[in-house]
N, C-alpha and C positions, 0 to 999 in steps of 0.2 A: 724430388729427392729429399730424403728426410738426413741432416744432420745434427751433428749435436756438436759444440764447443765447452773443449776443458780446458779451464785455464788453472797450471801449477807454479805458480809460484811469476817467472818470467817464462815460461814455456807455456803454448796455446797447442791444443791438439785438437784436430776438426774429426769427428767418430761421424761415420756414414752406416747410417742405421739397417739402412738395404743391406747394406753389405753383410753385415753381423748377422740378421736375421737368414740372409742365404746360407753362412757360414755354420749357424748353429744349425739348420732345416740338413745339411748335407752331414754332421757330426751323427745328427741323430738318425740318419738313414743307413749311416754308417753303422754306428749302435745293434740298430733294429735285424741288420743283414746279420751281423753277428751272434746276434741272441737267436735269430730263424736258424743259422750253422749249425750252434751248439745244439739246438732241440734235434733237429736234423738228426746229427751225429751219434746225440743219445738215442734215438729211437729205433736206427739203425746198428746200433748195439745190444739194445735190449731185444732188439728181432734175431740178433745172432747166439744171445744167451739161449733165447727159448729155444729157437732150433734147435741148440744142442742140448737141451735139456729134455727135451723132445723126441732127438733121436737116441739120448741114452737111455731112456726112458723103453724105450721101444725095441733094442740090439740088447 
């Protein structure tokens, strides 16, 4: 196990590097699901403009 020690002033704080590293891996998956969402979201919009532009087109 990888840590690390900060010492401020009379306060010591032990940082467990595993830990953060899991913490940031799970941030950015989180991230990632979101930005896949939003592309999602848009692209199934820009399918519902053309449609209709499509079947105005057409009627």
């Amino acid at each position: 196990m990888s840590e690390r020690l900060i010492i401020d002033g009379n306060a010591v704080y032990e940082i467990d590097e595993e830990c953060l590293k899991k913490q940031e891996a799970r941030k950015q998956a989180g991230r990632l699901r979101r930005v896949m969402r939003e592309r999602a979201n848009c692209q199934e919009r820009d399918e519902r403009v053309g449609k209709k532009q499509q079947d105005g087109e057409q009627g």
